[in-house]
N, C-alpha and C positions, 0 to 999 in steps of 0.2 A: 285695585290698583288705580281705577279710575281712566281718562283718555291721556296718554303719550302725549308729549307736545311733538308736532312735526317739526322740528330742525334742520333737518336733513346734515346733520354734522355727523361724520363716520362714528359709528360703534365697534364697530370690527372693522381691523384692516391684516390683512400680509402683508409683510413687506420684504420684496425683494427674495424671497421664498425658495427655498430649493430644498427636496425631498427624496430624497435615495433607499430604492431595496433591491440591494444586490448591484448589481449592473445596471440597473433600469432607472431609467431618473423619471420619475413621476411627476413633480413639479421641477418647474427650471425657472428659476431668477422670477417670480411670479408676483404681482403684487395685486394685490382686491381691496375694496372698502365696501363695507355695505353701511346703508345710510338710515338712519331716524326715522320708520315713518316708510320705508319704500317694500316692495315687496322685486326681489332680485331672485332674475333664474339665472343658471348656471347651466349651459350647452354644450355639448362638446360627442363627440362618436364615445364610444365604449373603450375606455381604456386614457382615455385625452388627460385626466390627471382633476377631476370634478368633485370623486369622494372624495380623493386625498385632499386636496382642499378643504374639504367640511372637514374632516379626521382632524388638521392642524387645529381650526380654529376651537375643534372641540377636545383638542388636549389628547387628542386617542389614536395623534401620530405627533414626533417630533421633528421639526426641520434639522438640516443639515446645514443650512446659513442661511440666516434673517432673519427675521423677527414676527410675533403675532402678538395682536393684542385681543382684546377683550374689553369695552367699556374703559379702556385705557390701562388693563389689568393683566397679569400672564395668562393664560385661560386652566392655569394651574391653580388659581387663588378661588377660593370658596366662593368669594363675594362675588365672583362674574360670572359662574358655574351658574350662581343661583337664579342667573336673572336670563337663560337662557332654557331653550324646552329643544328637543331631537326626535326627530320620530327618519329610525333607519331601518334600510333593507337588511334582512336576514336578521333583525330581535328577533329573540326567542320570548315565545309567555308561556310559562312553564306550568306543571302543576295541574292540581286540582281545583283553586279559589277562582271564586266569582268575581264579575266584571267589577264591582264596588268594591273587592275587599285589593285586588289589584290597582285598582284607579288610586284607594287609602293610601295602600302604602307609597307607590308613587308621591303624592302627593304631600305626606309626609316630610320628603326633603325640603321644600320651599315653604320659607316663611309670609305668605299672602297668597293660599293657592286659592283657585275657584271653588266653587261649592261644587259637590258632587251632582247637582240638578243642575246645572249650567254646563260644568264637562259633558254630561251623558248627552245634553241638547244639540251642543255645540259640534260634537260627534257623531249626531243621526246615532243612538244608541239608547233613547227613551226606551222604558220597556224590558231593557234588556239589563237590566244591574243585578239582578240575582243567578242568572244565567253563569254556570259553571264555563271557564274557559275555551274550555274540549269539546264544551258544544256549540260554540259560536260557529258560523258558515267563513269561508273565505273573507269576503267583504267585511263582514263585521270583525274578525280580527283585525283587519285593516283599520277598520274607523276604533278598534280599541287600543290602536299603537299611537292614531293622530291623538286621542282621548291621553294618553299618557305624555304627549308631546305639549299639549295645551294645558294641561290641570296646575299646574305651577303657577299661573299668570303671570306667564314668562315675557316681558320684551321683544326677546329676540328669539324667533322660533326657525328651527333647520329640517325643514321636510325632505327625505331623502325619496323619490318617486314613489308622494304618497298617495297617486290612484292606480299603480302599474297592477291589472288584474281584475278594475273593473269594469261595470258596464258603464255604455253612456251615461243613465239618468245616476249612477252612485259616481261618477266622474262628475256630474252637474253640482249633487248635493255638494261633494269637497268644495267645490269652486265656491260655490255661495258663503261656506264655512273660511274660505280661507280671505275672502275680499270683507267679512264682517270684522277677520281679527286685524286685519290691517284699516279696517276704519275707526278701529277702535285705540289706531296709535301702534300696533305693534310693527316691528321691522319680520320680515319673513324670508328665509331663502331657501329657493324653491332648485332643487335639479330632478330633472324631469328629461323623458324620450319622448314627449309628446309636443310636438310642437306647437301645436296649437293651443296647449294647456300655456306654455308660456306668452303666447300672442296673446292670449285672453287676458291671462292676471299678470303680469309682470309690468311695472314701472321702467324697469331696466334691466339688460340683459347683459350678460356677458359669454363669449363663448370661447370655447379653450379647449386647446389641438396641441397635442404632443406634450402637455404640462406649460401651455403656455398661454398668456390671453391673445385674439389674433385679434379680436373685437369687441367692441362697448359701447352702449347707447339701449335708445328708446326701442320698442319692437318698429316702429318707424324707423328710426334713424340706421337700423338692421337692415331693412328691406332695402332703405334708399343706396346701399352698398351695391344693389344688381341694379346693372340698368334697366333690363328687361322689362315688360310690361305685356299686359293682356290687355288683347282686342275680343270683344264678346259683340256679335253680331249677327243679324240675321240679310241673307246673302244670295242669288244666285249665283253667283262665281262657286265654282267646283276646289275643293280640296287641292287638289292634284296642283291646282290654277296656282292658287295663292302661295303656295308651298314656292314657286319660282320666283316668287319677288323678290327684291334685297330686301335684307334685314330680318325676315323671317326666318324664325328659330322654328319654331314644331306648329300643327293645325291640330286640332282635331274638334268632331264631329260630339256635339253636347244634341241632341234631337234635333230641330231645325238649325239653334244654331251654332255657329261656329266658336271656339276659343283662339285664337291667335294668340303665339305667344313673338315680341319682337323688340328688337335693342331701337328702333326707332317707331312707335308707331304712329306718327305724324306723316314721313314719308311711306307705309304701307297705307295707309287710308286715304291718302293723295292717291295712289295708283289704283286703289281699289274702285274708290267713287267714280275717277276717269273708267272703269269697266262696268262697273253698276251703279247708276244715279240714283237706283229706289233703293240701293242699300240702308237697311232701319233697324231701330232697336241697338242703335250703337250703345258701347260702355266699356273705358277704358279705363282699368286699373293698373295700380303697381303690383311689382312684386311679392307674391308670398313668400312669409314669413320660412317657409320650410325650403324654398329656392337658394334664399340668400345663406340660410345655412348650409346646404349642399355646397353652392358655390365658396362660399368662405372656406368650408373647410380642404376643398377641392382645389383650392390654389395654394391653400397653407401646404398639401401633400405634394401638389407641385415645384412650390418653391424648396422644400424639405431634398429633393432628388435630383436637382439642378445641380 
């Protein structure tokens, strides 16, 4: 396929989106774009209406009213299918056949797939091609569902939480795998419960509560949502002390020292210093990533009850 030109011109969008089963609206009036070239997660609590969005754009639910496209296509037409790869929770790999003859037939559908030494590499799964299905370990299913998501030399690729189950370092290997295919031009959407898997590799993020987006932007432009910020310092002022100041939200005790967390910490370090002048080792950051979604979705449930 060669390198993607980055664009950044949408390939897939929703538009205005809404998705019903039964009673339940899973999406409401929703709209997304994913872009040329960017690598997009998808946030939301359990239940927020995230798969059902990938389900839309991959043809394997139908709206109720609005429209999806595909490369500008229905994502019912062959030609946009083909330039697309999915790796989702609960595939099944059935059977008796080996990782190669599985990865074949996959592969089969698209016209310019990867070679099967590029898949298996790509995969963390050298080694392993003649390996009957049923004997692969957990992990390695896993990386033999990403392996069938990639082999296409698909464009646009839709990873459905594809490290949920492993370890750290097999969590590191994806991450390296999934920032080479986006170097390589592909667009990626990633939904994911790990938050810091999106803080890592995401361009841009979206998150969405109740079937609906509540926010959009960079994992920056996410964070800068909370005001909050951490104080990291080391202190003799006690716990107990600091916890009375205004604007102080929570303390706590890292070894020697402190994390402060506070909506202002310009005026807590003013009071502080005024009580300890050898206070050192200062370092004040912004909000995690895993904060600002708490809070986001925290006042979306708020607002929802009002």
């Amino acid at each position: 396929m060669g390198n993607i030109a980055d664009t950044r011109a949408p390939i897939a969008v929703l538009k205005s989106v809404t998705k019903r089963y039964g009673p339940v609206t899973a999406v409401d009036k929703l709209s997304l774009d994913i872009r040329r070239g960017e690598v997009l997660a998808l946030l939301g609590p359990n239940g927020a209406g995230k798969t059902t969005s990938v389900n839309l754009l991959l043809d394997l639910a139908w709206p109720a009213s609005g429209s999806v496209e595909l490369f500008g296509l229905s994502p019912r037409e062959v030609a946009a299918r083909r330039r697309i790869g999915a790796m989702l929770q609960g595939a099944q790999l059935g059977g008796h056949a080996r990782v190669h003859e599985v990865i074949a037939l996959q592969s089969g559908y698209y016209l310019n797939p990867l070679s099967l030494t590029e898949t298996l590499h790509t995969a963390g799964l050298d080694g392993l091609e003649h390996r009957p299905v049923t004997k692969l370990s957990g992990g390695q299913k896993q990386r033999l569902l990403f392996a069938l998501a990639i082999c296409g030399n698909s464009e646009l690729l839709f990873l459905d939480e594809p490290t949920v189950g492993l370890d750290v370092e097999a969590r590191r290997g994806f991450w390296s795998s999934i920032r080479r295919l986006k170097e390589q031009g592909r667009s990626i959407v990633l939904t994911t419960h790990y938050i810091e898997e999106a803080d890592a590799l995401a361009d841009r993020i979206v998150v969405i509560n109740r079937g609906r987006v509540i926010a959009a932007g960079t994992p920056a432009e996410i964070k800068r949502t909370v005001a909050q910020r951490h104080i990291r310092c080391i202190t003799k002022l006690k716990v107990a002390q600091i916890q009375t100041l205004p604007e102080v939200t929570s303390v706590n005790q890292e070894g020697e020292r402190l994390d402060i967390v506070a909506a202002r910490p310009e005026s807590v370090l003013f009071e502080m210093l005024k009580l300890d002048p050898a206070l050192h080792d200062l370092e004040v950051t912004g909000a995690k990533l895993e904060e600002a979604f708490l809070a986001l979705t925290d006042e979306d449930h708020e607002e929802q009850a009002a």
